[in-house]
TORKOL-4160 file (C-alpha; in steps of 0.2 Angstrom, whole numbers, padded with zeros to 4 digits, m for minus):
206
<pt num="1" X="0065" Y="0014" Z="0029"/>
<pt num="2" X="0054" Y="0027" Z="0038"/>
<pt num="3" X="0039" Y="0030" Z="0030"/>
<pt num="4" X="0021" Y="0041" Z="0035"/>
<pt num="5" X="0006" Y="0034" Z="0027"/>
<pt num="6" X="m0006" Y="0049" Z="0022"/>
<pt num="7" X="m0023" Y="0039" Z="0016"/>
<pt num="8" X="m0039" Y="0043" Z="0008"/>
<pt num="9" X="m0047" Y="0050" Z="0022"/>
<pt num="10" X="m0037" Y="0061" Z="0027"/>
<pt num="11" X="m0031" Y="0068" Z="0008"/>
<pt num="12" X="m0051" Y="0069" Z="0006"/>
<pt num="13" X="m0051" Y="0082" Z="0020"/>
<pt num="14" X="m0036" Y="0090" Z="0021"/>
<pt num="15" X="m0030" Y="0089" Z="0002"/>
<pt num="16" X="m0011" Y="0094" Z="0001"/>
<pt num="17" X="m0008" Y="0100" Z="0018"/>
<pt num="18" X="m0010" Y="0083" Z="0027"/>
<pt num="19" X="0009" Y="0077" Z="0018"/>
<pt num="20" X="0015" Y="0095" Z="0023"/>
<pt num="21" X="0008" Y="0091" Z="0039"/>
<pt num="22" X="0014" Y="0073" Z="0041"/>
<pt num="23" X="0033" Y="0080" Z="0036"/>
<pt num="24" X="0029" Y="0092" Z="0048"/>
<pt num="25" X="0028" Y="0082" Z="0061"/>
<pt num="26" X="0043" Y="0069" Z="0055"/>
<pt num="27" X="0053" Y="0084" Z="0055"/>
<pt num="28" X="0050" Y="0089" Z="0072"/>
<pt num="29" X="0053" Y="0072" Z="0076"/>
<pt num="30" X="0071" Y="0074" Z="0070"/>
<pt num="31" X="0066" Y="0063" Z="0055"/>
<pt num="32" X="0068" Y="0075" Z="0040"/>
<pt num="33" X="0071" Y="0061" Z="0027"/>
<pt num="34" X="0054" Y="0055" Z="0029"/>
<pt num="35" X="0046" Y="0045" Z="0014"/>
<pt num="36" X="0029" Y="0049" Z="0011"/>
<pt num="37" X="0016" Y="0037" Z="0008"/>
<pt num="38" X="0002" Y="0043" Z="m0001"/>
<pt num="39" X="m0012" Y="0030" Z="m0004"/>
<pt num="40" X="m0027" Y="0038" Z="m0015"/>
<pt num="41" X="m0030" Y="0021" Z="m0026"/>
<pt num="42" X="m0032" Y="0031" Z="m0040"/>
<pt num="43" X="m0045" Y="0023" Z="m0052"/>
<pt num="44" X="m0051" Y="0029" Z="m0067"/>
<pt num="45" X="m0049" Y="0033" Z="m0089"/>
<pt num="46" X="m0031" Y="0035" Z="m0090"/>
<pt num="47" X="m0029" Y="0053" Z="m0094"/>
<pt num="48" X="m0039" Y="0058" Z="m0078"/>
<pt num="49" X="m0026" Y="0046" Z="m0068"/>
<pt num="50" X="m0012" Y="0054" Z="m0074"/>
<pt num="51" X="m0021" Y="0069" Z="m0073"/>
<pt num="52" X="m0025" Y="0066" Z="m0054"/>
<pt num="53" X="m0005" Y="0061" Z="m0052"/>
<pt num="54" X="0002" Y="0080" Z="m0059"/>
<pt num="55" X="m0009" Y="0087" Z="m0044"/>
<pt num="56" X="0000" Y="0077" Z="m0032"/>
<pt num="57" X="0018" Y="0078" Z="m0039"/>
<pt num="58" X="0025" Y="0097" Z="m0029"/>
<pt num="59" X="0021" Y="0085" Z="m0016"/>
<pt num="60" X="0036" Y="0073" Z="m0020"/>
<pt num="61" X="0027" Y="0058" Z="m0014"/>
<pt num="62" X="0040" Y="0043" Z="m0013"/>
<pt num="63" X="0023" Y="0031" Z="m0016"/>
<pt num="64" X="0009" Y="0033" Z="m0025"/>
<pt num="65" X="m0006" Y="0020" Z="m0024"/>
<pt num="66" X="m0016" Y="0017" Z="m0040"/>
<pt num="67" X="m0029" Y="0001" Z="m0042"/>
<pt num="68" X="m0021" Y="m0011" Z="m0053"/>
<pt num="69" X="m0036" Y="m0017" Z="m0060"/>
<pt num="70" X="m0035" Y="m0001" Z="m0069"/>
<pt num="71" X="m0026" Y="m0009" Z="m0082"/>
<pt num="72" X="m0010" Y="m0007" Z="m0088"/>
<pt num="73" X="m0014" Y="0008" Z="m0098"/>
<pt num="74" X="m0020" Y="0017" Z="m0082"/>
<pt num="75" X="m0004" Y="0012" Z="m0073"/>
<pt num="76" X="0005" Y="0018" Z="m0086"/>
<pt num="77" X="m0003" Y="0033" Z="m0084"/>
<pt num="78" X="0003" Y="0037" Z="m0068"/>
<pt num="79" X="0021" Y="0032" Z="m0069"/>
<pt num="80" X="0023" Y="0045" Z="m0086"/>
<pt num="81" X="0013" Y="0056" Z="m0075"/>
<pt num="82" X="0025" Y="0053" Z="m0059"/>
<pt num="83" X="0044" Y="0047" Z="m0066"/>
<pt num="84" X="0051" Y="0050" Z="m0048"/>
<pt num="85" X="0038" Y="0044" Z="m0038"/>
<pt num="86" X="0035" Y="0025" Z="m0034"/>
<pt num="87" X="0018" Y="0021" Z="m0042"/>
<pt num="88" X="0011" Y="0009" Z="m0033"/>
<pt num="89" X="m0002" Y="m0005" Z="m0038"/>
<pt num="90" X="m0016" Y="m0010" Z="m0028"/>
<pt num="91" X="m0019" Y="m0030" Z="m0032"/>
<pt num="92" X="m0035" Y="m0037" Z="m0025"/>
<pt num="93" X="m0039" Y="m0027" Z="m0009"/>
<pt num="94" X="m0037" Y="m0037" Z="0007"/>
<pt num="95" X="m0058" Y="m0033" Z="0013"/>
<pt num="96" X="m0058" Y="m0046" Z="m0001"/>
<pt num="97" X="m0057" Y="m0066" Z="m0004"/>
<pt num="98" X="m0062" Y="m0078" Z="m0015"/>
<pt num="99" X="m0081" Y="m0078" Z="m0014"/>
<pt num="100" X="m0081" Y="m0060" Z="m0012"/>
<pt num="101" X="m0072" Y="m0060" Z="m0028"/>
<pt num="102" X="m0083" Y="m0072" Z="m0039"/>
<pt num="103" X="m0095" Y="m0061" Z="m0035"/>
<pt num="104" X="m0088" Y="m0047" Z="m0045"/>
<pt num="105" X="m0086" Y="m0059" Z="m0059"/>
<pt num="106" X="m0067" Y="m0062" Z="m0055"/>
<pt num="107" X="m0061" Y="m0078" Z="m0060"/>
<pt num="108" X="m0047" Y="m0088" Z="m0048"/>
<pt num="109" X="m0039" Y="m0090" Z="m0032"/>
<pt num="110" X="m0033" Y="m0074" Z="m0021"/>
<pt num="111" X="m0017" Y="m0077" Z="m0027"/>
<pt num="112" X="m0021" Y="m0084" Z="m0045"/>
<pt num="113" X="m0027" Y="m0065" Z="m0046"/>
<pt num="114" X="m0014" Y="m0055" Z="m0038"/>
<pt num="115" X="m0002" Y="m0064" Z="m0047"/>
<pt num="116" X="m0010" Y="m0060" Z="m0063"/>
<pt num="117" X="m0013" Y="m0041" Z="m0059"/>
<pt num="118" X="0004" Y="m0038" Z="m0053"/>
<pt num="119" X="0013" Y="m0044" Z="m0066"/>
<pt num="120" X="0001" Y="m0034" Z="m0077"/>
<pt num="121" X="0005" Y="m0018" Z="m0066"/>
<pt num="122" X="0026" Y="m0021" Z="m0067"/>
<pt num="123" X="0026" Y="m0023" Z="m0084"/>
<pt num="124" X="0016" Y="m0006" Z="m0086"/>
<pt num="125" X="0029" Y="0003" Z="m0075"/>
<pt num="126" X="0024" Y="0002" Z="m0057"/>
<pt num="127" X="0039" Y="0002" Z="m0044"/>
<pt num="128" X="0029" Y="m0007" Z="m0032"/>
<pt num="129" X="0014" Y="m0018" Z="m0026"/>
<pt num="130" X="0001" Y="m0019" Z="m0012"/>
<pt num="131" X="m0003" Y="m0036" Z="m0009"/>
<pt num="132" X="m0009" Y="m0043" Z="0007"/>
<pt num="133" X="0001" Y="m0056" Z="0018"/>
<pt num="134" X="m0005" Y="m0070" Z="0011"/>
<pt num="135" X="0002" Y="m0067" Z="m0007"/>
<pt num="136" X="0019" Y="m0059" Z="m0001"/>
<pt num="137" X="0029" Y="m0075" Z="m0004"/>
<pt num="138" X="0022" Y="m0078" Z="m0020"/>
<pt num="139" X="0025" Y="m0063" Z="m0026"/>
<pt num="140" X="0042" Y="m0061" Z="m0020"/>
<pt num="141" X="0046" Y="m0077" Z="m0028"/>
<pt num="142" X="0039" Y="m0069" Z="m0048"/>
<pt num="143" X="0042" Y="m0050" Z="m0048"/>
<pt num="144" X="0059" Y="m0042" Z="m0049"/>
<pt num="145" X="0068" Y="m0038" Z="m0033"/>
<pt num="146" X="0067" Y="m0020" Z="m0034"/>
<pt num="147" X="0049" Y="m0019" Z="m0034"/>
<pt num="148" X="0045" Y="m0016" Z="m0017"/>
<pt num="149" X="0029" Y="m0026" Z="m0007"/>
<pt num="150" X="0019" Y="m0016" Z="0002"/>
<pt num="151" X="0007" Y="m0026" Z="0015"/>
<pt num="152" X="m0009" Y="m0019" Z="0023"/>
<pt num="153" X="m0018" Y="m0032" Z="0033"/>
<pt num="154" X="m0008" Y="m0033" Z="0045"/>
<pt num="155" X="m0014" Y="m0040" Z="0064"/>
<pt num="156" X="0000" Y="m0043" Z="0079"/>
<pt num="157" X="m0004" Y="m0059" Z="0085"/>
<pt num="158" X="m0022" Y="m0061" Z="0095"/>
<pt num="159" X="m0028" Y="m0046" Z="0089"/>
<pt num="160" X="m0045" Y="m0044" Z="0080"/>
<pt num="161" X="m0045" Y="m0046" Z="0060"/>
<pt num="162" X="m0058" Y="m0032" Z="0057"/>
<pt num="163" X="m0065" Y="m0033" Z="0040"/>
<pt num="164" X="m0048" Y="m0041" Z="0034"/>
<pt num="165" X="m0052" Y="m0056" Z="0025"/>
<pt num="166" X="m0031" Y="m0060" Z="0022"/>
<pt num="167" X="m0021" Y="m0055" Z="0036"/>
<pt num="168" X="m0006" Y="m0060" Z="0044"/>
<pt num="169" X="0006" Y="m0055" Z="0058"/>
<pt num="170" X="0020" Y="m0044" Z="0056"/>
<pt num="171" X="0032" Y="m0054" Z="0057"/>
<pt num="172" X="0025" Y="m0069" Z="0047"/>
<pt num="173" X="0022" Y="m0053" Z="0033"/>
<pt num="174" X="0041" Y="m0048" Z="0035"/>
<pt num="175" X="0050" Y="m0067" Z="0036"/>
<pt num="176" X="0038" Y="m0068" Z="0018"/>
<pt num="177" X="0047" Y="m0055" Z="0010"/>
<pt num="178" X="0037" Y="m0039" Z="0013"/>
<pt num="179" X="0046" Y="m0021" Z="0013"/>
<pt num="180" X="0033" Y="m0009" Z="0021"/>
<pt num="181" X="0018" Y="m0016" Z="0033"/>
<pt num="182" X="0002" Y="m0005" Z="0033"/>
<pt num="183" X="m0005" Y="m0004" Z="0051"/>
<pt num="184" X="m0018" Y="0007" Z="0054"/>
<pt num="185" X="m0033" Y="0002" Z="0068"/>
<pt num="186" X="m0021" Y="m0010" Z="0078"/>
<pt num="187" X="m0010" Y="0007" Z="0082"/>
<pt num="188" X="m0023" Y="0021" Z="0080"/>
<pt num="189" X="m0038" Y="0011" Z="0088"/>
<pt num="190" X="m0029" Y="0007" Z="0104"/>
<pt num="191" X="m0031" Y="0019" Z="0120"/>
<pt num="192" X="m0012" Y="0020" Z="0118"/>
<pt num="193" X="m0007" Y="0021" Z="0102"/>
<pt num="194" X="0012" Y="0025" Z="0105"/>
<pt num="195" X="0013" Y="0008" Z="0116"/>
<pt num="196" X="0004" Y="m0003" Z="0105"/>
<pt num="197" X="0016" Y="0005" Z="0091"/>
<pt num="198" X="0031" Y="0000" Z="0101"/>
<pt num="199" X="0023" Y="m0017" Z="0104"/>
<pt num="200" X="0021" Y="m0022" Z="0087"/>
<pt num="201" X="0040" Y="m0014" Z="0082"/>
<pt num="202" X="0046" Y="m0028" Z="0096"/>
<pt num="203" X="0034" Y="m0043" Z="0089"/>
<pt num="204" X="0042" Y="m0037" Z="0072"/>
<pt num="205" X="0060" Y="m0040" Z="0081"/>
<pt num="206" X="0059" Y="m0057" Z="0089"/>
C-alpha cells in the first residue's frame, strides 16, 4: 500500500491544502492512487469530534487518527461522521511507558492498556489502530484481521530512539504483524532523506 502521512503540524499550518498538496505531489510522482494518511488525533465531547471529522471528509482521507482514550462514544463519533474513511485509534502514544503512564493515573502494563483500549475502539467502529512495535503481535493475535496496525516508533537498526520510549525496527514491526510503519525524523532528519528512505525500504526487505 502507498500511503502519505499528512500530520498535525503541517494540517495546523496549512489546513486542507497540505492533502491536496501531498496528492499533488504523488500524482506527479505517477502515484495517482495514493492513500492519504491524515493523523489529527482528534480528541474531544463526541459531537465536536464528529464535527471535526465532516470538515475533513471532501478530503477523502483513507485514515483518520482519533485518541482512543476518547471513549468509545468519541470513536463512534468519527466513524458515523466518516463511513468511508478508516478511523483510526490512537492506544497509548509511543512518547509513553509504564511509569509515564502511572503517572497519569493509568493502571497496567503498556500492553495491558493497549489491549484494553483497542478492543474498546474496534467495538466502537474503528477500522484500525496505532499501536507502537512493542504491542503489534499482541494485538495481531485479539483484533480481527481486517483492522489494520499502524506503527509509529519506528527506528532502523542503530539509529537514535528520540523521545520514543517503545520502539522497534522496521522489520521486527513488519515480521509482528504491522500493516503501515510511521517513520518521520529517521527519513526527514537525515541530510539525505531520499537515501535514508531507500535504506530503511531495503532493511524492511532482508
Amino acid at each position: 500500500m502507498r500511503c502519505l502521512k499528512v500530520g498535525l503540524e503541517a494540517f495546523c499550518r496549512d489546513g486542507h491544502l497540505s492533502v491536496l498538496a501531498a496528492r499533488d505531489a504523488a500524482r506527479d510522482a505517477d502515484h495517482p492512487d495514493i492513500s492519504i494518511f491524515l493523523d489529527l488525533k482528534l480528541h474531544d465531547i463526541p459531537a465536536t469530534v464528529a464535527g471535526a471529522a465532516r470538515a475533513v471528509a471532501p478530503l477523502a482521507p483513507t485514515y483518520l487518527t482519533v485518541h482512543a482514550s476518547g471513549g468509545p462514544q468519541m470513536v463512534c463519533a468519527a466513524v458515523e461522521a466518516l463511513p468511508d474513511t478508516r478511523v483510526t485509534a490512537v492506544t497509548l502514544l509511543t512518547s509513553l511507558d509504564q511509569a509515564s503512564a502511572r503517572e497519569l493515573g493509568i493502571s497496567g502494563s503498556p500492553s495491558d492498556i493497549v489491549a484494553r483500549w483497542a478492543s474498546t475502539a474496534v467495538d466502537a467502529g474503528a477500522r484500525a489502530l496505532v499501536c507502537s512495535p512493542h504491542e503489534v503481535a499482541l494485538l495481531r493475535s485479539i483484533v480481527p484481521s481486517e483492522v489494520h496496525l499502524i506503527t509509529p516508533g519506528i527506528r532502523p537498526a542503530g539509529a537514535s530512539a528520540h523521545d520514543q520510549r517503545r520502539a522497534s525496527t522496521p522489520a521486527q514491526a513488519l515480521a509482528d504483524g504491522s500493516d503501515l510503519l510511521v517513520i518521520g525524523r529517521p527519513i526527514t532528519g537525515e541530510p539525505d532523506p531520499r537515501a535514508a528512505a531507500i535504506a530503511i525500504a531495503e532493511e524492511c526487505r532482508t
